[in-house]
C-alpha positions in Angstrom: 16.4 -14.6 -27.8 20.1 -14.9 -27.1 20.4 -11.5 -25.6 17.9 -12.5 -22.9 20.3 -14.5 -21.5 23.6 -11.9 -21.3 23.9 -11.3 -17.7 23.9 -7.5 -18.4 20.6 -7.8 -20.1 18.5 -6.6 -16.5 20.5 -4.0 -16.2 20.8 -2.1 -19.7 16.9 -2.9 -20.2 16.3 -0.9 -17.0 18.6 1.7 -17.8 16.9 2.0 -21.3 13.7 2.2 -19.7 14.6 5.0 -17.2 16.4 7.2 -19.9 12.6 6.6 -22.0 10.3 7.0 -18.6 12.6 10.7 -18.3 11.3 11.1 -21.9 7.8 10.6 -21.2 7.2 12.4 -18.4 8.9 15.4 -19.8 7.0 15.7 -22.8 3.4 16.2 -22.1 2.3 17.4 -25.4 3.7 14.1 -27.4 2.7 11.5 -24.2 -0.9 10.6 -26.5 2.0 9.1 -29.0 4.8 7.8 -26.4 2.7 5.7 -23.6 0.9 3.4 -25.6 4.4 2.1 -27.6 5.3 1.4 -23.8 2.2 -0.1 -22.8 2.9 -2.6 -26.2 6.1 -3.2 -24.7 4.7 -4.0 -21.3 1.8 -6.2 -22.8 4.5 -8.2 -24.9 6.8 -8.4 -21.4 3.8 -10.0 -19.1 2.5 -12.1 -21.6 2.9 -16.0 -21.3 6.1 -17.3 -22.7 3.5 -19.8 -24.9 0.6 -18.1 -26.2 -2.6 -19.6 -24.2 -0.8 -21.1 -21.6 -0.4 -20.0 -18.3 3.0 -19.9 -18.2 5.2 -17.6 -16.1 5.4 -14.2 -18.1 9.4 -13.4 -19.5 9.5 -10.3 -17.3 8.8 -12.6 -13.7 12.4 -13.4 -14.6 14.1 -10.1 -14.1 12.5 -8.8 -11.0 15.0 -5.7 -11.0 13.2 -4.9 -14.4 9.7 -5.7 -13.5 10.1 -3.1 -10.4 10.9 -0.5 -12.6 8.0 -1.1 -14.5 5.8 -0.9 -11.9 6.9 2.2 -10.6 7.1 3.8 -14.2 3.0 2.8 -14.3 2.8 4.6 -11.2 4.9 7.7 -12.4 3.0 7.9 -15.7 -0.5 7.5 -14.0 1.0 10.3 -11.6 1.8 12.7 -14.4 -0.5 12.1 -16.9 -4.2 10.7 -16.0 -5.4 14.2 -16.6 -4.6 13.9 -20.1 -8.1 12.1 -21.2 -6.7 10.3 -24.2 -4.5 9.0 -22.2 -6.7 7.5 -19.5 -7.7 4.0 -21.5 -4.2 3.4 -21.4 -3.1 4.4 -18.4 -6.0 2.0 -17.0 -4.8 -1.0 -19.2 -1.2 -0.8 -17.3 -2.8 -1.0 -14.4 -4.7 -4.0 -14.9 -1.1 -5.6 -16.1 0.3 -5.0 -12.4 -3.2 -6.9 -10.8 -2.3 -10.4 -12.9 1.4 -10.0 -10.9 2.0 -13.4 -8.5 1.3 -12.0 -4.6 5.0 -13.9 -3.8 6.2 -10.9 -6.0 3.9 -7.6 -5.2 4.3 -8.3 -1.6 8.5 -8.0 -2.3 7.3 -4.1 -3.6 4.7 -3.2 -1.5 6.4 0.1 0.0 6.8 1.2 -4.0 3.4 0.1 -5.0 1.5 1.3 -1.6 3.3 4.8 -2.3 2.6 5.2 -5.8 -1.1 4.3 -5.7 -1.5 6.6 -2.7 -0.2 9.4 -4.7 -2.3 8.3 -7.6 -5.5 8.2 -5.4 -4.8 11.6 -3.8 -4.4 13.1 -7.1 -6.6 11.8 -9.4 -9.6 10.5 -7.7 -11.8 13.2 -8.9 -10.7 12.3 -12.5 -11.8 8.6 -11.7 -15.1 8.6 -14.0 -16.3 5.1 -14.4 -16.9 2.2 -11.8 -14.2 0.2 -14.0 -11.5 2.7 -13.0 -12.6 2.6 -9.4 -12.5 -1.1 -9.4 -8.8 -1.3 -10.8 -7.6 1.3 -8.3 -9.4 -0.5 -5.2 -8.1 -3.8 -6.3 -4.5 -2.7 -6.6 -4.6 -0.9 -3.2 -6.1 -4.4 -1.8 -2.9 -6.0 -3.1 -0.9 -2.7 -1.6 -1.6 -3.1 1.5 -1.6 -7.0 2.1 1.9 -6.5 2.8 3.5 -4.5 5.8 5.8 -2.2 4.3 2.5 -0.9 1.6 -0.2 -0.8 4.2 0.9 2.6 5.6 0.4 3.8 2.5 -2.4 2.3 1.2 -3.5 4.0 4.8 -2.7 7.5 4.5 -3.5 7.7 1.2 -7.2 6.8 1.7 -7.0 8.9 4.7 -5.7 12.3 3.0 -8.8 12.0 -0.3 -11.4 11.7 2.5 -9.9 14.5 4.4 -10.0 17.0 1.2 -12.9 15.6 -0.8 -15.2 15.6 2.9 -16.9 19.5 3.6 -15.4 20.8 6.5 -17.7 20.5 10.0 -20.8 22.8 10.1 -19.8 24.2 6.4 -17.3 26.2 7.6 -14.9 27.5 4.9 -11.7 29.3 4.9 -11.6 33.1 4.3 -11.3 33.3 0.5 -12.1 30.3 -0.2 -16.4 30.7 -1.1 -16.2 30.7 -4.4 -13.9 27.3 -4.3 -15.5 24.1 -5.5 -13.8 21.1 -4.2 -13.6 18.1 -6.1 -15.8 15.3 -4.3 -16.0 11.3 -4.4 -18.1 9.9 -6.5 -20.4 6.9 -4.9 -18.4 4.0 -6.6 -15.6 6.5 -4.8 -16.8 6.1 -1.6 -17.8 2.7 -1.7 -14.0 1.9 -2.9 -12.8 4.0 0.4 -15.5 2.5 2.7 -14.2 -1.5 1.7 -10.8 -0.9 2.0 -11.5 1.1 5.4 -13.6 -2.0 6.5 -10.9 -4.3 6.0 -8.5 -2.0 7.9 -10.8 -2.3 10.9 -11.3 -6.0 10.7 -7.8 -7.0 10.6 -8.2 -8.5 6.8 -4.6 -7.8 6.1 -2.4 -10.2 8.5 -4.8 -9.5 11.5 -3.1 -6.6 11.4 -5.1 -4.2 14.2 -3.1 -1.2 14.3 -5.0 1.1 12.1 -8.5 0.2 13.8 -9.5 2.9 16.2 -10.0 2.0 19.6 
């Protein structure tokens, strides 16, 4: 189309999609209706430019754009993964970000790292199927192959195990005996123990710094 090609197409798309993102988020009760016209959106975006090729998707061409994509996945998995209609969505924008070229997710790895961390911390008890787990260790994998994600990718891992692990010799806060703490599920922990695993080998870059000595 011939507005593809107006210079300030990048920039009003984006601005377009942050005045809708604000929309989204703040309206809970009509999200079931608003996220999946935005995941059509996003599905028509990373598609191939010909239809059963594997030609580079339209959005690889505005980078500025497909960042702000990314990170509105992030924000809406952030918000709204506890809504359950939503989930089968939410998990199909996901997958779109785990077709993305590594030349381009390692250029947003601080953005991605950080969102998924905050997505792990918060929903992992809401992960329910080994498909979800699967998405969400995958996309962490591609996280933290880069530098500037792996921190995240990290702490994030770090922090679920610290709250969803009982504390030493069963010892609980005053107060807190009626509590139930949300806990990992086994496709959970075998997510957490994989990614650890390649932490300690050096699998990202030979990177070292994260295994304990």
């Amino acid at each position: 189309p011939a507005e593809i090609d107006d210079p300030r197409f990048e920039h009003n798309s984006v601005f377009a999609l942050e005045l809708a993102a604000r929309l989204l988020i703040s309206n809970n009760s009509n999200s079931t209706d608003l996220f999946p016209m935005f995941l059509s959106k996003f599905e028509e975006l990373f598609a191939p430019k010909t239809p059963g090729s594997e030609d580079s998707s339209l959005v690889l061409k505005f980078p500025y754009l497909l960042e702000r994509i990314v990170v509105t996945i992030m924000r809406a998995c952030i918000h709204l993964y506890d809504i359950v209609e939503l989930r089968i969505h939410l998990q199909k924008s996901l997958k779109l970000i785990e077709d993305l070229p590594s030349s381009f997710t390692r250029t947003i790895g601080d953005r991605l790292g950080c969102g998924l961390a905050i997505v792990l911390r918060g929903c992992f008890y809401l992960f329910e199927t080994s498909d979800e787990w699967s998405t969400i260790k995958t996309l962490l994998d591609i996280a933290a192959q880069d530098k500037s994600g792996r921190g995240f990718v990290f702490d994030g891992i770090a922090s679920v195990i610290d709250y969803a692990l009982p504390s030493p010799d069963g010892e609980e806060d005053e107060g807190e005996e009626n509590k139930i703490e949300p806990m990992l599920s086994h496709d959970g922990a075998e997510a957490m123990t994989t990614l650890l695993l390649n932490f300690l080998h050096g699998s990202y870059e030979n990177d070292l710094t994260y295994k304990i000595p």
